[in-house]
TIMIMI-106231 format. One line per 2 residues: number of its first residue (from 1); their letters; for each residue x, y, z of N, C-alpha, C. Coordinates in nm, 2 decimals, decimal comma, padded with zeros to 4 digits. Example, Ala and Ser with C-alpha at 12.3 -4.5 7.8 and 13.67 -1.06 7.14 Angstrom:
TIMIMI-106231
1	AS	01,32:-00,57:00,78:01,23:-00,45:00,78:01,32:-00,33:00,78 | 01,28:-00,22:00,71:01,37:-00,11:00,71:01,29:00,00:00,79
end
This chain:
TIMIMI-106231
1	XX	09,45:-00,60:04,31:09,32:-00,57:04,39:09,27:-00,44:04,34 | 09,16:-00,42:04,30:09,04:-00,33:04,29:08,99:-00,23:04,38
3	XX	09,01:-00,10:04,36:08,96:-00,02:04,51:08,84:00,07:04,47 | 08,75:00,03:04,51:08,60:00,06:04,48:08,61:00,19:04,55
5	XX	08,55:00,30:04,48:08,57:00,43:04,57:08,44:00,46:04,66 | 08,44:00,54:04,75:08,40:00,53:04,88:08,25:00,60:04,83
7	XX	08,10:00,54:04,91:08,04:00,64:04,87:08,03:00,75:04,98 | 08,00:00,90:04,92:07,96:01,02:05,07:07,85:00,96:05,14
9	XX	07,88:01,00:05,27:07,79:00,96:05,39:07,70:01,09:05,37 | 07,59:01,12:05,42:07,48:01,18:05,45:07,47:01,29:05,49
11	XX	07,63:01,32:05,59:07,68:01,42:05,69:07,79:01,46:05,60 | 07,87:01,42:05,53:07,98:01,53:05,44:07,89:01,60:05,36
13	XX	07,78:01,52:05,29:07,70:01,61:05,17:07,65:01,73:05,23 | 07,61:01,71:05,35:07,57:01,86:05,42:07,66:01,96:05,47
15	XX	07,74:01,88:05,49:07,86:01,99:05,54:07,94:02,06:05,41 | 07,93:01,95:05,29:07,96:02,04:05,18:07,87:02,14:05,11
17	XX	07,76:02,10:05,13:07,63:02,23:05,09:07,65:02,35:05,20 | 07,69:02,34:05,32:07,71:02,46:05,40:07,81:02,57:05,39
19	XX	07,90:02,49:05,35:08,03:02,58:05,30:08,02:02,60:05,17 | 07,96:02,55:05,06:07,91:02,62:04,99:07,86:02,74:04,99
21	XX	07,73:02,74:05,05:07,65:02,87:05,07:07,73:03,00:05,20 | 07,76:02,95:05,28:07,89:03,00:05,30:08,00:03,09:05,26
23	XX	08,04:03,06:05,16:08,15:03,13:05,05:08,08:03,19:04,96 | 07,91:03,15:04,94:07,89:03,28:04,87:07,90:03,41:04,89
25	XX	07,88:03,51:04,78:07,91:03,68:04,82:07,80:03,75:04,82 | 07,73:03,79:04,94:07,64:03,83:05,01:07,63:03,98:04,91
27	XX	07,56:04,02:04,87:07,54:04,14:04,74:07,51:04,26:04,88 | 07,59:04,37:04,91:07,57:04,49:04,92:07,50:04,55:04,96
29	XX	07,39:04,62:05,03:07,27:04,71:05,01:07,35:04,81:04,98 | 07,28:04,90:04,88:07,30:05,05:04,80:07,23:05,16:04,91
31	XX	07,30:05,23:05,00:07,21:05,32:05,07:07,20:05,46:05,01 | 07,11:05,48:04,93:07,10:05,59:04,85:07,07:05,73:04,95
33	XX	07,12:05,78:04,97:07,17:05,94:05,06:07,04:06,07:04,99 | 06,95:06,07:05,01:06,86:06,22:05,01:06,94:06,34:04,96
35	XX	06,90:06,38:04,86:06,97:06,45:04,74:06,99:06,58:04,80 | 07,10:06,65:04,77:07,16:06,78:04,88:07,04:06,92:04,80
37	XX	06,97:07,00:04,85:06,90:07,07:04,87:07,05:07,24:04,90 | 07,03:07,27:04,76:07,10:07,45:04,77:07,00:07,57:04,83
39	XX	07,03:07,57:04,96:06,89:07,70:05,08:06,95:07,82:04,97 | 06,80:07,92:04,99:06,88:08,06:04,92:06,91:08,08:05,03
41	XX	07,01:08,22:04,94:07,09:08,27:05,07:07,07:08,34:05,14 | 07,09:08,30:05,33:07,05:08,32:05,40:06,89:08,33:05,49
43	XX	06,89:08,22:05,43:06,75:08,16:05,47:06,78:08,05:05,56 | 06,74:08,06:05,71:06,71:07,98:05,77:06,53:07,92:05,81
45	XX	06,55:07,82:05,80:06,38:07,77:05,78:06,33:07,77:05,95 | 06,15:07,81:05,97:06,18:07,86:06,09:05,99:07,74:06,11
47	XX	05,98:07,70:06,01:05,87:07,57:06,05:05,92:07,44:06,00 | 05,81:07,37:06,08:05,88:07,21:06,06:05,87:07,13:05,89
49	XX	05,78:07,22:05,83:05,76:07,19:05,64:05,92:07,22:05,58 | 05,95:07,35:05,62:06,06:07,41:05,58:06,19:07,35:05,59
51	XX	06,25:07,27:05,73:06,33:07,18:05,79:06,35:07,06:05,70 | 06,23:07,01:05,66:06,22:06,89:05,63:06,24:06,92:05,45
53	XX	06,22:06,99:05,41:06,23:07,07:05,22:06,41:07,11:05,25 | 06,43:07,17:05,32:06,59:07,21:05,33:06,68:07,05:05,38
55	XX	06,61:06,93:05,44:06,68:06,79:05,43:06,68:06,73:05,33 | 06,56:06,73:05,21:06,61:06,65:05,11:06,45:06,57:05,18
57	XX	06,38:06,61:05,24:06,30:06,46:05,27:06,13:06,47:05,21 | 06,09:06,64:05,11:06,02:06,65:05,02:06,06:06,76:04,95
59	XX	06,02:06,64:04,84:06,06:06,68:04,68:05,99:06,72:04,59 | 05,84:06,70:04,62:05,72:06,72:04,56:05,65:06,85:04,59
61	XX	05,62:06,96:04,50:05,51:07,04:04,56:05,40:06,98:04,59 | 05,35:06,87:04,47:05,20:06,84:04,41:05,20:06,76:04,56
63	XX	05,27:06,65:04,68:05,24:06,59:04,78:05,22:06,65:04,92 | 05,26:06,83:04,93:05,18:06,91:04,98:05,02:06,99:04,98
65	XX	04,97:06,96:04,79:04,87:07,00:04,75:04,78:06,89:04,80 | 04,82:06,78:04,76:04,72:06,65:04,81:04,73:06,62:04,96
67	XX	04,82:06,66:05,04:04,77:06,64:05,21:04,68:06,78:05,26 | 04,66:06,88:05,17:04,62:07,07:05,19:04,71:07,12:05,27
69	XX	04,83:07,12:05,29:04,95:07,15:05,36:04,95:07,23:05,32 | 05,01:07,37:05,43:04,96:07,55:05,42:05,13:07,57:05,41
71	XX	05,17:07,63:05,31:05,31:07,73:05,29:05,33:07,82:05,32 | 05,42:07,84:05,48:05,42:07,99:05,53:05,57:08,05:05,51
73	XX	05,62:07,97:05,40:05,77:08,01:05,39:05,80:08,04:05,24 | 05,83:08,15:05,17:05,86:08,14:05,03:05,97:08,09:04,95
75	XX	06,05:08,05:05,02:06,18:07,98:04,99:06,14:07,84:04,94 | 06,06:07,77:05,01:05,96:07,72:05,03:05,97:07,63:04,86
77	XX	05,86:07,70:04,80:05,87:07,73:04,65:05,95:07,75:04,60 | 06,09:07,83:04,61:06,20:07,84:04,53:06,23:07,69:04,50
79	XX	06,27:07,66:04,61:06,34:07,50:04,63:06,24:07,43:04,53 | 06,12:07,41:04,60:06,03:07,29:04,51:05,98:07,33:04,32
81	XX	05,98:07,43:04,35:05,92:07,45:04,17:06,07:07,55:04,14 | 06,15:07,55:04,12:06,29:07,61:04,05:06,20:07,68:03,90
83	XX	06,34:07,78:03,88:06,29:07,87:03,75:06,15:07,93:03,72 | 06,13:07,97:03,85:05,96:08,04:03,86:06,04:08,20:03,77
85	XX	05,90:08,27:03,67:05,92:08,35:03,64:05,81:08,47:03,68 | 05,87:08,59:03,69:05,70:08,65:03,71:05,67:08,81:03,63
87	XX	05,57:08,82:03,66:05,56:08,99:03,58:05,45:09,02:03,66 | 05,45:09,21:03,61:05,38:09,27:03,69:05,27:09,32:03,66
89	XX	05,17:09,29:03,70:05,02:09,35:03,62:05,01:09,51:03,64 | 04,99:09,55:03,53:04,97:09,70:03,51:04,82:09,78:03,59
91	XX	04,80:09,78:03,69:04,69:09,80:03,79:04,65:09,93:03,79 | 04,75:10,01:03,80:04,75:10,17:03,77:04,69:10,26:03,66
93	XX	04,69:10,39:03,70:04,68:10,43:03,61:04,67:10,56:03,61 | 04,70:10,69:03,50:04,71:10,84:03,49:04,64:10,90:03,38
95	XX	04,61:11,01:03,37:04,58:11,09:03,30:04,68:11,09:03,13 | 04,62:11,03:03,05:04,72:11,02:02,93:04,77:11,18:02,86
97	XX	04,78:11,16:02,78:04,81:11,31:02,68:04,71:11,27:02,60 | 04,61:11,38:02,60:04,48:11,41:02,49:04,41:11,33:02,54
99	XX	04,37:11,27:02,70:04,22:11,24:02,76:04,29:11,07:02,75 | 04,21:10,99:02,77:04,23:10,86:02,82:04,27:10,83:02,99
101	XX	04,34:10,68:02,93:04,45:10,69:03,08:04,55:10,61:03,05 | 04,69:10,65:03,10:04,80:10,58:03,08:04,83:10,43:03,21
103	XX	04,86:10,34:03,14:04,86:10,25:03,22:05,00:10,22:03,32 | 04,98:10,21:03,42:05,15:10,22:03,51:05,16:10,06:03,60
105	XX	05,26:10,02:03,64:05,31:09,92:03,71:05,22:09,95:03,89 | 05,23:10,02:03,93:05,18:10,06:04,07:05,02:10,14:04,05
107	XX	04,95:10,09:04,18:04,85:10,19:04,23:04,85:10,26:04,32 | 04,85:10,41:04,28:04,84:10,54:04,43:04,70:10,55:04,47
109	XX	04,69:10,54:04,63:04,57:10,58:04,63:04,65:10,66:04,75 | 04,58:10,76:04,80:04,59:10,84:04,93:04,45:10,90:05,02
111	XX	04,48:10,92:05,14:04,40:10,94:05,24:04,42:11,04:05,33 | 04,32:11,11:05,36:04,37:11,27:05,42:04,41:11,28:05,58
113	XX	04,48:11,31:05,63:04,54:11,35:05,77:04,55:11,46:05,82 | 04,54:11,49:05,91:04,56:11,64:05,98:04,72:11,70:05,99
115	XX	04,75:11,59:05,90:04,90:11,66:05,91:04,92:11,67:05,79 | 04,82:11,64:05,67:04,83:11,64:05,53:04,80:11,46:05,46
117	XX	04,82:11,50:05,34:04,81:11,38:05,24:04,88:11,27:05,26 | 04,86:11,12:05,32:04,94:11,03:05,29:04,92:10,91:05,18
119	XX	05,04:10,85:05,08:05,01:10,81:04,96:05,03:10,68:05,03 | 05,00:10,59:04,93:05,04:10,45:04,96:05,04:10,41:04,85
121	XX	05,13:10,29:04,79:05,15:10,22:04,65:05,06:10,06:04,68 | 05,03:10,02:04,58:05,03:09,88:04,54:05,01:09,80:04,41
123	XX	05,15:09,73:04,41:05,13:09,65:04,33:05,12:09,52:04,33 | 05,10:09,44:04,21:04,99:09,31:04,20:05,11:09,23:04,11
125	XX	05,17:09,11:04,11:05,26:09,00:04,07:05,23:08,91:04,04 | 05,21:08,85:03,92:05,19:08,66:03,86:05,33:08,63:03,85
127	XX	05,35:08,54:03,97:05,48:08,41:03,95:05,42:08,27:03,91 | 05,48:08,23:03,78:05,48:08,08:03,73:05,63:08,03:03,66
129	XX	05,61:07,90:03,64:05,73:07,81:03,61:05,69:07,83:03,46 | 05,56:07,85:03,35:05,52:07,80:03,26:05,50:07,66:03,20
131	XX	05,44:07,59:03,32:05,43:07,44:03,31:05,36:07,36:03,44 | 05,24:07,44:03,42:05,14:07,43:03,53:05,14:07,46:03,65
133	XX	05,16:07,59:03,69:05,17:07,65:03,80:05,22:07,80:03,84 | 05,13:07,84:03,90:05,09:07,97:03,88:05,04:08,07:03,98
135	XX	05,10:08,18:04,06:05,05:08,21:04,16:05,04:08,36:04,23 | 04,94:08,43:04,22:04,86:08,57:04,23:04,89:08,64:04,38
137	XX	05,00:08,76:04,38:05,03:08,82:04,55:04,97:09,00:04,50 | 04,96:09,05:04,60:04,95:09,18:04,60:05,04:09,24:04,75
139	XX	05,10:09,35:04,70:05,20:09,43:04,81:05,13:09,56:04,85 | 05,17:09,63:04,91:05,18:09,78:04,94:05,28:09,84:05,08
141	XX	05,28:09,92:05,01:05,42:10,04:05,13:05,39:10,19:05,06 | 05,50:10,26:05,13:05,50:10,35:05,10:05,57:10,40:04,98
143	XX	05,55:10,50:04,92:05,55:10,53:04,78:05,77:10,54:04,74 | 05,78:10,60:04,86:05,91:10,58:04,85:06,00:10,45:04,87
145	XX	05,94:10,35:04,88:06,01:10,21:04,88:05,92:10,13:04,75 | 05,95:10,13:04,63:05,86:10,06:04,57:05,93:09,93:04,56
147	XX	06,07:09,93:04,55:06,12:09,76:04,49:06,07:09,69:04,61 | 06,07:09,76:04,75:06,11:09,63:04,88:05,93:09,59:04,84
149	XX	05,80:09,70:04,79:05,65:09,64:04,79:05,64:09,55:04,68 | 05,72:09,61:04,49:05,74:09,46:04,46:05,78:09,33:04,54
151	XX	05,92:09,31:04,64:05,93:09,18:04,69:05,85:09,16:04,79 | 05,78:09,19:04,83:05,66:09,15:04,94:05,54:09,14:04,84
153	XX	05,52:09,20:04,69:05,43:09,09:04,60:05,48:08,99:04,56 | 05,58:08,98:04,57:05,64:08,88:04,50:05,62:08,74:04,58
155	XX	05,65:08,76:04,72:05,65:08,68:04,83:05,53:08,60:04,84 | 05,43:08,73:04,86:05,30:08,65:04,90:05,27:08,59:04,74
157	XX	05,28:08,60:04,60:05,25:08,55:04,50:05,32:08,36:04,48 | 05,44:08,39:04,58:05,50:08,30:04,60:05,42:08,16:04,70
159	XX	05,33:08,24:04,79:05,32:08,19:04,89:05,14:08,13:04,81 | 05,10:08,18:04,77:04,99:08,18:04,67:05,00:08,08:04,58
161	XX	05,06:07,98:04,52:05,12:07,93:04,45:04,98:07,77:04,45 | 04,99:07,79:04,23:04,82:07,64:04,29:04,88:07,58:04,16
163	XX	04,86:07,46:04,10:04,86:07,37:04,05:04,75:07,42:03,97 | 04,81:07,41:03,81:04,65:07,45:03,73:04,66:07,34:03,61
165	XX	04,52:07,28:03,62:04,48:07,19:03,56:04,50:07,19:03,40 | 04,54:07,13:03,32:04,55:07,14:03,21:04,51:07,07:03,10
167	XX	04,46:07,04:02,99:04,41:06,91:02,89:04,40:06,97:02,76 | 04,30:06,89:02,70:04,22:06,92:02,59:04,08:06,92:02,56
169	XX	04,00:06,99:02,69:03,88:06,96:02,66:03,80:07,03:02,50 | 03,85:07,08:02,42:03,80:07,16:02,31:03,74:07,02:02,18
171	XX	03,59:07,02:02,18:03,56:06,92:02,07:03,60:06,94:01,95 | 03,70:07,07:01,90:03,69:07,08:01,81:03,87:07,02:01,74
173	XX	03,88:06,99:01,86:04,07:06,91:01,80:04,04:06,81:01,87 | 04,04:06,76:02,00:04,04:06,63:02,09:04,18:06,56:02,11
175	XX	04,29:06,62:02,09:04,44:06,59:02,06:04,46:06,53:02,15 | 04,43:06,57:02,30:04,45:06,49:02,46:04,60:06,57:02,46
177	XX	04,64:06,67:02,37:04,76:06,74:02,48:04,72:06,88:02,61 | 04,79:06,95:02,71:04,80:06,98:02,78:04,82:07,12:02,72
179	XX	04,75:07,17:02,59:04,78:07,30:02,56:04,64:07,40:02,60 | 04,55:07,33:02,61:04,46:07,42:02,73:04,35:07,36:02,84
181	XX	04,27:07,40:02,86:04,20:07,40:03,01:04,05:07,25:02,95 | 04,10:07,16:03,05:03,99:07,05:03,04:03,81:07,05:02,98
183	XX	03,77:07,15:03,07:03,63:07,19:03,06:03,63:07,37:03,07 | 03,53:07,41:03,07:03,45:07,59:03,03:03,45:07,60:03,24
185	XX	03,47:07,71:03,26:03,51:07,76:03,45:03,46:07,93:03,44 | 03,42:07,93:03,54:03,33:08,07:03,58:03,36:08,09:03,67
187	XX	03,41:08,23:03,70:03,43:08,32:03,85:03,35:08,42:03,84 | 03,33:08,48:03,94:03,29:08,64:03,97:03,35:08,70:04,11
189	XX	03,41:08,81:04,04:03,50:08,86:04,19:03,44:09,01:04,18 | 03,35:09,01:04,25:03,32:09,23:04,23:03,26:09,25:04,11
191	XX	03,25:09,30:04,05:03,13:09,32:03,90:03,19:09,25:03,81 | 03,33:09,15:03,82:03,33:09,14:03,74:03,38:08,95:03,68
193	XX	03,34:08,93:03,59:03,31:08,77:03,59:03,33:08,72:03,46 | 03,46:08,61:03,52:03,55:08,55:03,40:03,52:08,43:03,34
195	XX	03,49:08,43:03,26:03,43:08,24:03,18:03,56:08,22:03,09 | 03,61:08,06:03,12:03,73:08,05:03,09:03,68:07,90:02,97
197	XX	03,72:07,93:02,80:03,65:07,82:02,72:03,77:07,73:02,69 | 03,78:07,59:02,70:03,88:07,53:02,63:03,85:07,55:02,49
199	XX	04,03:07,59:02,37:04,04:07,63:02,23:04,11:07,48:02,20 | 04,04:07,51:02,06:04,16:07,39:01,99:04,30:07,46:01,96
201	XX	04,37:07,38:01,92:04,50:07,43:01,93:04,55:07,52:01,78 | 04,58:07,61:01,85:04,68:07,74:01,72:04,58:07,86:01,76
203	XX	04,46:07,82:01,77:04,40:07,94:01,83:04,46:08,08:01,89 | 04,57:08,01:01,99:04,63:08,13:02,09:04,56:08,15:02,20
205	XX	04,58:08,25:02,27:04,56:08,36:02,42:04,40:08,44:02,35 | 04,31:08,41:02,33:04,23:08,52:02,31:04,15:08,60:02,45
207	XX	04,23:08,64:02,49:04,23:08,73:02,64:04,28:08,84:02,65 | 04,23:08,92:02,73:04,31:09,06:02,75:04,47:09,07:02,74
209	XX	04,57:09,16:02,75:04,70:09,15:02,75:04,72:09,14:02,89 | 04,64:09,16:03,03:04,67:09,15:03,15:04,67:08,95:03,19
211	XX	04,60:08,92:03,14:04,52:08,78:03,18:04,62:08,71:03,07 | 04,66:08,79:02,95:04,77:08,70:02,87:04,92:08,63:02,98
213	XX	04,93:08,72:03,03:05,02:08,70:03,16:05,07:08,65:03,20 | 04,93:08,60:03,29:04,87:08,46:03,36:04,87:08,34:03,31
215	XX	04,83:08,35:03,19:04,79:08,22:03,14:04,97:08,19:03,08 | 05,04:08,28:03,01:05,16:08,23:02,94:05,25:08,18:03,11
217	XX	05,25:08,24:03,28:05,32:08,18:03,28:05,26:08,04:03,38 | 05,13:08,00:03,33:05,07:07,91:03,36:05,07:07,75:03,29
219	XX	05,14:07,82:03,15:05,17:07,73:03,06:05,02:07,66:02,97 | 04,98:07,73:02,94:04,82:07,75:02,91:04,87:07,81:02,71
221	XX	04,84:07,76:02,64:04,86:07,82:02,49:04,75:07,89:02,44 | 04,65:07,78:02,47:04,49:07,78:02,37:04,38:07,84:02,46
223	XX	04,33:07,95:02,44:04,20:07,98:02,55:04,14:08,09:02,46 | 03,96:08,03:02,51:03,88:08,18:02,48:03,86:08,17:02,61
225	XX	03,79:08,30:02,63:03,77:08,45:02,73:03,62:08,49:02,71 | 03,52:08,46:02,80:03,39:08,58:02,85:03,39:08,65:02,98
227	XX	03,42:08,78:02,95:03,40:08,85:03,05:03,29:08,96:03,07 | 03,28:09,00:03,21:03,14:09,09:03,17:03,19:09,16:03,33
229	XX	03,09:09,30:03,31:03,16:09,38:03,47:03,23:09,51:03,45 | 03,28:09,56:03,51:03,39:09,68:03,51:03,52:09,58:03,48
231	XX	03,58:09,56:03,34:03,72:09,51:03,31:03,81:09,57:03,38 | 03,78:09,74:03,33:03,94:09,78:03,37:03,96:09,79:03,54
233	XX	03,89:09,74:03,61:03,94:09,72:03,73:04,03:09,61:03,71 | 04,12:09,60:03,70:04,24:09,51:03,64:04,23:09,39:03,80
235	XX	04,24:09,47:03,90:04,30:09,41:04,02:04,16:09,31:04,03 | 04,05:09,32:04,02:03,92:09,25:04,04:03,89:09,12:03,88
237	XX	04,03:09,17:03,77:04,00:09,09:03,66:04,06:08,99:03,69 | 04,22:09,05:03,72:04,33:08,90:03,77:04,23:08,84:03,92
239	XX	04,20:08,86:03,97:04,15:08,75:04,09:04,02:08,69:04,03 | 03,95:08,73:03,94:03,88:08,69:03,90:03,93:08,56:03,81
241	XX	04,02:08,56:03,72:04,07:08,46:03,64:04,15:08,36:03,76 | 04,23:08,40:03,87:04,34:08,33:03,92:04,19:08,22:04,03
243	XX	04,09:08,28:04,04:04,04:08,17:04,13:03,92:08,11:03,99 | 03,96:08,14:03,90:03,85:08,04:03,78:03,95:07,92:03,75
245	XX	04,10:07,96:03,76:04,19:07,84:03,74:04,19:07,75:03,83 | 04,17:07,81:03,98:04,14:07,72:04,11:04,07:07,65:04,11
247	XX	03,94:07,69:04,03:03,80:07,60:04,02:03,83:07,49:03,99 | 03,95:07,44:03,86:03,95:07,33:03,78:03,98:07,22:03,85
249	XX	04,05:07,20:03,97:04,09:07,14:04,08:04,02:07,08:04,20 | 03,89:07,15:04,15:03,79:07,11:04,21:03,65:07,01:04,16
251	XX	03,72:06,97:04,06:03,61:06,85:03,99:03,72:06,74:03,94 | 03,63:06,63:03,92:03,69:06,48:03,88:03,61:06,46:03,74
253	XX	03,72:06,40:03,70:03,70:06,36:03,58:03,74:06,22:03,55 | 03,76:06,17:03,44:03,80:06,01:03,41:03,94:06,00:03,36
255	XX	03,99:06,13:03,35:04,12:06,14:03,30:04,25:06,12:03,43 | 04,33:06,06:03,38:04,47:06,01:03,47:04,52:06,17:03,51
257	XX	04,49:06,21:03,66:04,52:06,31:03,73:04,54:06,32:03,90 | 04,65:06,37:03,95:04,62:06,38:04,05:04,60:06,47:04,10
259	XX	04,41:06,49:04,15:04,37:06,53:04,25:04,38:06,62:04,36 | 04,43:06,77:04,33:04,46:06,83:04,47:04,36:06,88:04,53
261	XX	04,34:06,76:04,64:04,22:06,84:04,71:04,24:06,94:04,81 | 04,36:06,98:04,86:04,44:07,05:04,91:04,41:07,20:04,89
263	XX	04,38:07,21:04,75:04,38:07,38:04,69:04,26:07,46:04,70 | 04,24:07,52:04,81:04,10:07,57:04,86:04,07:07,70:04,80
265	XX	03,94:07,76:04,78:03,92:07,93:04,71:03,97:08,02:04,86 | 04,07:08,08:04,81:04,10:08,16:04,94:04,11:08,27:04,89
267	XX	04,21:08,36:04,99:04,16:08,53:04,96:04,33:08,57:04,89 | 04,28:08,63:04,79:04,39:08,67:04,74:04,52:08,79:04,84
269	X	04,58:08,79:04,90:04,63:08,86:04,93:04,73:08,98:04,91
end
């Protein structure tokens, strides 16, 4: 006798597709943990921007420039742009040997009292990363504390801090690299007024050695320079250049950029 094998009924096939899917291995979710954030030392953050940069929950400077989000913390910047460098504009100045003037790191100015002369210093600071970003403080104290008036330029230079536009507007190379400035930019701060030309490239810095500065730690290679005014007011040259770089941020173009409308002409401080 012959034993014909059985066919599945309608209710095993499903009960075997259930246990099937069943014993599959449900894959994991990956819960990726917000990247640990090193505070300098002894910095506790004392606004809610700050809190949230010391969690790991922004990473971006440029997504503070695009909402106009105001930085009242200079740590602030440490964290988000790392390896800032800066130098000190030579603002000052003395009586040379055989007439001129010798150029110094600080300005004295003083003002008369009935108890006598009192002096005061100030000096002027460009902090940049050299790779688009760049940012103009001015300090003052008293003449006997100069380093703590450096770090109080340093701070507000810190605090100062703008995104500077970069390309190749120069017809005369058209490369499309980021070694100088899009389009030609005009300031005037006090007599004196800085026209900023996109160069082709190998050209160089053709700029004063104050405004070289700026631009090297701006990350800027290729520039010409028109200026016109009292130059050697140095302090009216750098704010003149640092809000001609502001300007660029303020126009649209067709080129792939983002946009900080965030970065307003404010006052140098």
């Amino acid at each position: 006798m012959v034993k014909t094998a059985r066919k599945e009924t309608k209710q095993e096939a499903t009960k075997d597709k259930n246990i099937a899917e069943a014993e599959k291995v449900i894959p994991q979710q990956v819960v990726t943990e917000a990247p640990k954030v090193i505070a300098p030392e002894g910095w506790s953050p004392k606004t809610k921007l700050g809190k949230e940069v010391l969690q790991g929950k922004i990473t971006d400077i440029d997504e503070l420039f695009r909402k106009g989000v105001k930085i009242s913390e200079s740590e602030i910047v440490d964290i988000l742009v790392p390896n800032l460098d800066n130098e000190i504009i030579l603002i000052g100045g003395s009586t040379g040997k055989g007439g001129g003037i010798r150029r110094t790191p600080s300005k004295r100015t003083t003002r008369m009292h009935k108890s006598g002369r009192r002096y005061r210093l100030t000096v002027m600071v460009v902090v940049g990363n050299k790779n688009g970003y760049v940012g103009v403080g001015v300090g003052g104290g008293p003449p006997g504390k100069y380093r703590d008036v450096v770090k109080k330029a340093l701070n507000k230079a810190k605090l100062n801090i703008i995104p500077v536009r970069r390309g190749c507007g120069s017809w005369e190379c058209k490369c499309g690299g980021p070694h100088t400035i899009p389009f030609s930019v005009k300031h005037k701060n006090g007599s004196v007024t800085v026209e900023f030309l996109p160069a082709p490239k190998g050209i160089g810095l053709c700029v004063s050695n104050e405004v070289k500065k700026m631009m090297r730690l701006a990350g800027i290679k290729d520039l010409w320079c028109k200026t016109r005014g009292q130059t050697r007011t140095r302090m009216n040259l750098i704010r003149s250049a640092f809000y001609a770089l502001k300007k660029l941020n303020r126009f649209k173009t067709n080129e792939k950029y983002n946009n900080c409308v965030g970065v307003k002409l404010g006052k140098v401080e």
